[in-house]
LODREN-228315 format. One record per atom (N, C-alpha, C): residue in one letter; x, y, z. Coordinates in Angstrom, 2 decimals, padded with zeros to 5 digits. Atoms other than C-alpha are relative to their C-alpha. Layout:
N
<paza "A" <X Y Z>>
...
This chain:
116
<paza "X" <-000.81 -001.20 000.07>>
<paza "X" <-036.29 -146.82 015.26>>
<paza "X" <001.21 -000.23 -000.90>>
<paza "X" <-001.46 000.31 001.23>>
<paza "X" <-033.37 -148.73 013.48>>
<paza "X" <-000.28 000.35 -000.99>>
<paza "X" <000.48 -000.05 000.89>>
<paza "X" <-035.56 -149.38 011.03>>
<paza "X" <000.02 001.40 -001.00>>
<paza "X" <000.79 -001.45 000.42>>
<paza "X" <-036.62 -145.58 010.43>>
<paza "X" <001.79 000.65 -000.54>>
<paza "X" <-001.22 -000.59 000.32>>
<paza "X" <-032.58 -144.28 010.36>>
<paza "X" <000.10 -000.84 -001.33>>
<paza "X" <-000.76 001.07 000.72>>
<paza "X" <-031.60 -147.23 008.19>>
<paza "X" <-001.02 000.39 -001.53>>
<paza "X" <000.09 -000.30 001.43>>
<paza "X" <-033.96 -145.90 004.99>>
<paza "X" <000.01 001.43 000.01>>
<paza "X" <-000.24 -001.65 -000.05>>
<paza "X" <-033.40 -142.24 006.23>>
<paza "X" <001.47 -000.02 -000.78>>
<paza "X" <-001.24 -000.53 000.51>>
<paza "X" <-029.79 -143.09 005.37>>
<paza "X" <-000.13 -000.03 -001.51>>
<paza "X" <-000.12 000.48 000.89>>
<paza "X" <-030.50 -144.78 002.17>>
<paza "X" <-000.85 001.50 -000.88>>
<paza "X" <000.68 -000.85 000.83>>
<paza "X" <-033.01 -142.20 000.69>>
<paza "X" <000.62 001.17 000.45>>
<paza "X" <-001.14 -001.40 000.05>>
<paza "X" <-029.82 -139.38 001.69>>
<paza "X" <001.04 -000.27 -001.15>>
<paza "X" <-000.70 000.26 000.82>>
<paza "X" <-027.66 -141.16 -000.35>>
<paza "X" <-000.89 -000.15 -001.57>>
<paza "X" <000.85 -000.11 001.32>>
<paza "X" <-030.05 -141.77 -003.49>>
<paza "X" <-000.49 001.25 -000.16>>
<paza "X" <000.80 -001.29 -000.17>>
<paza "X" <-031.31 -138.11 -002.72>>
<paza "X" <001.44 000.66 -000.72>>
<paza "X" <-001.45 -000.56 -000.08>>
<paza "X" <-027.02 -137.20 -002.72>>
<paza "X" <000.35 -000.72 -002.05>>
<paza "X" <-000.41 000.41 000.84>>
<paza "X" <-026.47 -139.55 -005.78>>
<paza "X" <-000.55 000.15 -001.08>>
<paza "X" <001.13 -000.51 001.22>>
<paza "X" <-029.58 -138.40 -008.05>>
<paza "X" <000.73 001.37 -000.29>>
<paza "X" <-000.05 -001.33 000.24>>
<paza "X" <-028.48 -135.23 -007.84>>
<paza "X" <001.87 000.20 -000.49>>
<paza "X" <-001.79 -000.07 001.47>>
<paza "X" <-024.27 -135.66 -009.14>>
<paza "X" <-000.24 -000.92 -001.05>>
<paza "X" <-000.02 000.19 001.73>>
<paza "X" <-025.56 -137.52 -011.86>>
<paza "X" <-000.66 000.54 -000.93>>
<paza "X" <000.20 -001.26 000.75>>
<paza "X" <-027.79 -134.81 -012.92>>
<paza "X" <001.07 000.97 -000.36>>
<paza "X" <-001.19 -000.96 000.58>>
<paza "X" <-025.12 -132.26 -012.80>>
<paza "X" <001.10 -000.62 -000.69>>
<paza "X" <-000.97 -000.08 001.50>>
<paza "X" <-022.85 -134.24 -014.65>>
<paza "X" <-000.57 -000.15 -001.31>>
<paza "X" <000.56 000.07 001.25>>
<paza "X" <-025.16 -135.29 -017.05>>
<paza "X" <-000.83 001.60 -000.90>>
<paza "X" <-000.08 -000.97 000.62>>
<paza "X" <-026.13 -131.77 -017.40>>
<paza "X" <001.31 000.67 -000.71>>
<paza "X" <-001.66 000.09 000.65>>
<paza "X" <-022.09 -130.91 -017.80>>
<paza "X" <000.11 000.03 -000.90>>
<paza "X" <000.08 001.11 001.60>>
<paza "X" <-022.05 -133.44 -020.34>>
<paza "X" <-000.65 000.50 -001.40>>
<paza "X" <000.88 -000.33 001.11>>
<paza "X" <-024.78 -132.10 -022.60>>
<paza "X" <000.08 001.42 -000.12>>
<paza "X" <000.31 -001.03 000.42>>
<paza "X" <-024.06 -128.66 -022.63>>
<paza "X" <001.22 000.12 -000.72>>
<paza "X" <-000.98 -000.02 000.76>>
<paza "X" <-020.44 -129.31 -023.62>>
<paza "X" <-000.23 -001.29 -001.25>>
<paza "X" <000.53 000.55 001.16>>
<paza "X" <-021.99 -131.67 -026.52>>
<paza "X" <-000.35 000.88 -000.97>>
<paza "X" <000.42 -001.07 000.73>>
<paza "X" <-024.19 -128.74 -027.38>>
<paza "X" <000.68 001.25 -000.60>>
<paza "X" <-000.71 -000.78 000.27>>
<paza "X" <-021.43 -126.48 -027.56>>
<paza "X" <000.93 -000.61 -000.64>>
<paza "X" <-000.92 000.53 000.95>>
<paza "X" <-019.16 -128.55 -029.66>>
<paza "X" <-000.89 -000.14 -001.32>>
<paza "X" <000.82 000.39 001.42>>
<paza "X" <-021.86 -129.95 -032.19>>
<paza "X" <-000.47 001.58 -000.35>>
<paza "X" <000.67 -001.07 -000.23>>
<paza "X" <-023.45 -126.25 -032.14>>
<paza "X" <001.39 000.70 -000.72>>
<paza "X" <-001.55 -001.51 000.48>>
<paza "X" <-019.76 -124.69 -032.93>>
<paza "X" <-000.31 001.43 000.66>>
<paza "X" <000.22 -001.06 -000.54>>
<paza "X" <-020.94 -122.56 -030.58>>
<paza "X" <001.39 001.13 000.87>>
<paza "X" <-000.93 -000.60 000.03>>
<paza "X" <-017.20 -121.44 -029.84>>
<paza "X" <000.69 001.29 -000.47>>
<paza "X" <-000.05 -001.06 000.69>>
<paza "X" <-015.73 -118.23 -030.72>>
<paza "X" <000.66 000.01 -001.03>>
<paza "X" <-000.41 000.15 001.22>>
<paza "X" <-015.10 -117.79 -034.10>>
<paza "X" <001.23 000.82 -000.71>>
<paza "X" <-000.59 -000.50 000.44>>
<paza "X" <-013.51 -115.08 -034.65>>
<paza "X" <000.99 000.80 000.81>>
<paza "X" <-000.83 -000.50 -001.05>>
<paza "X" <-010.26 -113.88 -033.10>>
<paza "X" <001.04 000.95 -000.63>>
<paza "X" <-000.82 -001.23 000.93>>
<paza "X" <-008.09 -110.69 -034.47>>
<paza "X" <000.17 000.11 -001.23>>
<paza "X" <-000.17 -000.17 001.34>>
<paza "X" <-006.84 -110.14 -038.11>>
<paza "X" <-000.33 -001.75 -000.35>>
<paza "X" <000.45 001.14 000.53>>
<paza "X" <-007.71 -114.10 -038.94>>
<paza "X" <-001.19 000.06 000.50>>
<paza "X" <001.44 000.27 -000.47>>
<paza "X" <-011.20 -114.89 -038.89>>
<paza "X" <-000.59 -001.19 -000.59>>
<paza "X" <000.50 001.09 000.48>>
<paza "X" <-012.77 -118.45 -039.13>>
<paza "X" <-001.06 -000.15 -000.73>>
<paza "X" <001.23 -000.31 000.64>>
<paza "X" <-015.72 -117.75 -041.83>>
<paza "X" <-000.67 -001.28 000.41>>
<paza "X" <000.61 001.36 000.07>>
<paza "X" <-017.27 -121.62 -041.84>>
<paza "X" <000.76 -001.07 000.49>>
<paza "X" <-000.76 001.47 -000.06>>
<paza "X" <-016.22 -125.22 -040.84>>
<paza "X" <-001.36 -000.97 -000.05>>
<paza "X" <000.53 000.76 000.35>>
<paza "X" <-017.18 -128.01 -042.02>>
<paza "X" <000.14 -001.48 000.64>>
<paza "X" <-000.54 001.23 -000.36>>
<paza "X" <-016.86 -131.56 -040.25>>
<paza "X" <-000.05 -000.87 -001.35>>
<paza "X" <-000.33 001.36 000.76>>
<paza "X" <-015.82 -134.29 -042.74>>
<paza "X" <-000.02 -001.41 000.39>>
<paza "X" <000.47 001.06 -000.62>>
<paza "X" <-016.62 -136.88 -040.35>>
<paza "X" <001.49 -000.21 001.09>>
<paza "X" <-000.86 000.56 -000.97>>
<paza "X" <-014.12 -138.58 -037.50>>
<paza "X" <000.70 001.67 000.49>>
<paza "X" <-000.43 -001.51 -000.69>>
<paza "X" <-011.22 -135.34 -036.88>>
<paza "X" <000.61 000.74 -001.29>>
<paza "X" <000.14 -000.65 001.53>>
<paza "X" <-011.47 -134.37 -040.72>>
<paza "X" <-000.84 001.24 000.29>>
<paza "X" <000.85 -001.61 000.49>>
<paza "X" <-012.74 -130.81 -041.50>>
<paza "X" <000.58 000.80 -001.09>>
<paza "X" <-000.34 -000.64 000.85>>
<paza "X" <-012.83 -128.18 -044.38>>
<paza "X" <-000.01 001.48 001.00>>
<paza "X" <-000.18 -001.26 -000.42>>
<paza "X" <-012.20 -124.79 -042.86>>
<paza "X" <000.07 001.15 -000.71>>
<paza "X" <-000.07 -001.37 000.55>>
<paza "X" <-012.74 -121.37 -044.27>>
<paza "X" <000.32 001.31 000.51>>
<paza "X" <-000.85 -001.10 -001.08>>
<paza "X" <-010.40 -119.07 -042.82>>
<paza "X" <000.24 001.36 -001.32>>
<paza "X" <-000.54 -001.55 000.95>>
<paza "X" <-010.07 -114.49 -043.82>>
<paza "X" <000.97 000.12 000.40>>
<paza "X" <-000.87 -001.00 -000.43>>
<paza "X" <-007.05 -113.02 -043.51>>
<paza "X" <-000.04 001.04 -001.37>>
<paza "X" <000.15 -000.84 001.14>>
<paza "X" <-007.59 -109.43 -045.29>>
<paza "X" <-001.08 -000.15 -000.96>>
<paza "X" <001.01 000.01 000.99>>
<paza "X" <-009.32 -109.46 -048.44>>
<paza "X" <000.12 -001.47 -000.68>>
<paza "X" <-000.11 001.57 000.57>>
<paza "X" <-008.09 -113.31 -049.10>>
<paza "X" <-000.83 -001.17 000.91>>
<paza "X" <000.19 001.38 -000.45>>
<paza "X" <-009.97 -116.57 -048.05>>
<paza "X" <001.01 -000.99 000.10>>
<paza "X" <-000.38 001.08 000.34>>
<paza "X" <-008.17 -119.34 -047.83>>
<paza "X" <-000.97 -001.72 000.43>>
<paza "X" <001.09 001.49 -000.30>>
<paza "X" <-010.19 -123.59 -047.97>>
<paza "X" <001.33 -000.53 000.69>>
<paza "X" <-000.88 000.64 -000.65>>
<paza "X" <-008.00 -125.18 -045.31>>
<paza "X" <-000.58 -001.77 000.07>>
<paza "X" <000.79 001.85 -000.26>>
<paza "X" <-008.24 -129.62 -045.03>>
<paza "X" <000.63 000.10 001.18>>
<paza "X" <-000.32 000.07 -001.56>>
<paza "X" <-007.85 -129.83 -041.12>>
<paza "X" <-000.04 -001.65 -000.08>>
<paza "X" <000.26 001.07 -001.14>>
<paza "X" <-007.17 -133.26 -039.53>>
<paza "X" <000.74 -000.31 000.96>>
<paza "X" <-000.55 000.31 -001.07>>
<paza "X" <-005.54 -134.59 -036.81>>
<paza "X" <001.80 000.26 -000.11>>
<paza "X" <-001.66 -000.06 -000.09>>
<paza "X" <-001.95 -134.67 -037.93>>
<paza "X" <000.28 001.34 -000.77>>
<paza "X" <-000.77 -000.73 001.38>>
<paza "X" <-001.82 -132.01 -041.35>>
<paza "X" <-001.21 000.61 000.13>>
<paza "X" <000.75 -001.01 000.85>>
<paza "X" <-003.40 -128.89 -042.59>>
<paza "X" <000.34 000.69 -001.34>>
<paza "X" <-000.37 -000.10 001.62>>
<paza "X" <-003.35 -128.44 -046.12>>
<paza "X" <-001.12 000.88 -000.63>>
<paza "X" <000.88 -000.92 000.99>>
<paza "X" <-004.00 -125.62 -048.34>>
<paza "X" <-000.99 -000.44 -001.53>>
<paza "X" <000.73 000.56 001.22>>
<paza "X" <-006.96 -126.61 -050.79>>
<paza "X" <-000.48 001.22 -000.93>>
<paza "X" <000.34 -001.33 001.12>>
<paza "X" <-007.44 -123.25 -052.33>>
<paza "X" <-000.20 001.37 000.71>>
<paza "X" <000.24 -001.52 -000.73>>
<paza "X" <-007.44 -119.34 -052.33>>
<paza "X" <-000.93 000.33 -000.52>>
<paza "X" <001.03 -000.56 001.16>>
<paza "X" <-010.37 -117.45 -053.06>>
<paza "X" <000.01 001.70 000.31>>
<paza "X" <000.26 -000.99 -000.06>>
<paza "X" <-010.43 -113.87 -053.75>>
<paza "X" <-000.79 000.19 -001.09>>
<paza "X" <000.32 -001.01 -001.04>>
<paza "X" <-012.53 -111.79 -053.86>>
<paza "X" <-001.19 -001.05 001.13>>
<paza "X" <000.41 000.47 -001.11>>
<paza "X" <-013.99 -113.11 -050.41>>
<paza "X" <-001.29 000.06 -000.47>>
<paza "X" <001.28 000.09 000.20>>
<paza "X" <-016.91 -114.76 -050.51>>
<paza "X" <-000.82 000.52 001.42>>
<paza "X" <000.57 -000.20 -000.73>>
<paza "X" <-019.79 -114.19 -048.31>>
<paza "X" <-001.11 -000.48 001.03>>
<paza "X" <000.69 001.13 -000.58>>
<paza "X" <-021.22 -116.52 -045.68>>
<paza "X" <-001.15 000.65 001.22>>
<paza "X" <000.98 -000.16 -001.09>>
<paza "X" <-024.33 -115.71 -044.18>>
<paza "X" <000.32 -000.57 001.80>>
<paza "X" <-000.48 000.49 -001.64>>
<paza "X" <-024.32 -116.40 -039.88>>
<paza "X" <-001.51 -000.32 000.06>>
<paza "X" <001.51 000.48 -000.32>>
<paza "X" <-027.44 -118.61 -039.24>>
<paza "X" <-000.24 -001.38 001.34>>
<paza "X" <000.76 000.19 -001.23>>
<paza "X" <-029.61 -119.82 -036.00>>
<paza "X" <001.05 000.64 000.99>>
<paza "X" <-001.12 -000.41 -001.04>>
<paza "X" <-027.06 -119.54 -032.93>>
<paza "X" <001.03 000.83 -000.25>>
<paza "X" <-001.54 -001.05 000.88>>
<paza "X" <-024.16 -117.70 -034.69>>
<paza "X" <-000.61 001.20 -000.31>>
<paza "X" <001.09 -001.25 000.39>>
<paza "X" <-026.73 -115.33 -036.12>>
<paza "X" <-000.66 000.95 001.22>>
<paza "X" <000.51 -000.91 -000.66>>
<paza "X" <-028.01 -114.37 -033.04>>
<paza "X" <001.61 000.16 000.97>>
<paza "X" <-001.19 -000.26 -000.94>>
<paza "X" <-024.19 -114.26 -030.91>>
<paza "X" <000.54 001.12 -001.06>>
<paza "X" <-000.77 -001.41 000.66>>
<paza "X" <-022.89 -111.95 -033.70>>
<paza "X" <-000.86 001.40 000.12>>
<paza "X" <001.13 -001.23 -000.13>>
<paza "X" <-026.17 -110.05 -033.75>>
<paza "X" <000.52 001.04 001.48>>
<paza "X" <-000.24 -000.48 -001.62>>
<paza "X" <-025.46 -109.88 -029.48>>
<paza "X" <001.31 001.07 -000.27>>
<paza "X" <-001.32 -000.79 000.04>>
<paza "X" <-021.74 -108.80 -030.32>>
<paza "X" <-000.31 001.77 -000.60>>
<paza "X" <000.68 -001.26 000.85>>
<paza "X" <-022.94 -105.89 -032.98>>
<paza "X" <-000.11 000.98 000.87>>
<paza "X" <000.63 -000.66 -001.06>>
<paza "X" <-025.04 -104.78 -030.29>>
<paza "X" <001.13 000.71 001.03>>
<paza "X" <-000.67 -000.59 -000.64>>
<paza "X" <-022.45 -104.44 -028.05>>
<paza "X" <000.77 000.76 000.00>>
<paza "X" <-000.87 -000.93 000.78>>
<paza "X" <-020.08 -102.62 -030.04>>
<paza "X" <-000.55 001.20 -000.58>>
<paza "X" <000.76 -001.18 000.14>>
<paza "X" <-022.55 -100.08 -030.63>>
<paza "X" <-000.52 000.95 001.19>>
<paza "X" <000.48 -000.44 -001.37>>
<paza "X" <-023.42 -099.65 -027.19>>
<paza "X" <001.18 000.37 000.74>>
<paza "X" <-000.96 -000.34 -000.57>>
<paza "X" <-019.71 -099.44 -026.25>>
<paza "X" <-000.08 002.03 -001.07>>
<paza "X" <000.30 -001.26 000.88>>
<paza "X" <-019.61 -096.37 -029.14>>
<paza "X" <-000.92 001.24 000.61>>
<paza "X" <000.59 -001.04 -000.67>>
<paza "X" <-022.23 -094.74 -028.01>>
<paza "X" <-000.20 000.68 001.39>>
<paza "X" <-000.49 -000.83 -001.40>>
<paza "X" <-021.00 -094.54 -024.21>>
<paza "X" <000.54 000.99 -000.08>>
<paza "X" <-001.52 -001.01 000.11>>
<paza "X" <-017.80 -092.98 -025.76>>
<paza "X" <-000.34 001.60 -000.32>>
């Protein structure tokens, strides 16, 4: 009878401990997928983040609208430095994931419209 408790406890705890290192390791990988993915929101009032680029380590090129101007931003950890303006605004396609969350947005903004 000892016997019988004594791997009842053990296979509660390996039963208890399988299962928080799934959920963190799920956690883990969806906030991976959502960083590498840039699956973040992009665009937030009169500025709008067109593209980014990683440059490797906490380097990036950034392509930020305001208005009818672009500007190429160098992002890193300490400095952001203007690398150029471009008008007239270029035009960056939105492709796999981005393509379909703007698509979703669209949608919704059409569907708000046509409540009104």
């Amino acid at each position: 009878m000892a016997e019988e408790q004594k791997i009842s406890w053990f296979a509660e705890l390996a039963q208890l401990l399988g299962g928080l290192v799934l959920v963190l390791g799920l956690i883990l990988g969806l906030a991976y997928l959502v960083r590498r993915l840039n699956l973040t929101q992009l665009a937030q009032g009169a500025i709008t983040t067109k593209a980014v680029t990683s440059l490797g380590g906490k380097e990036k090129l950034t392509l930020v609208q305001l208005g009818d101007k672009q500007y190429l931003l160098g992002v890193t950890a300490h400095n952001i430095s203007l690398i150029d303006t471009i008008s007239p605004p270029i035009d960056i396609p939105a492709t796999g994931l981005q393509a379909m969350r703007v698509q979703a947005k669209d949608k919704q903004a059409q569907n708000k419209e046509n409540q009104s």
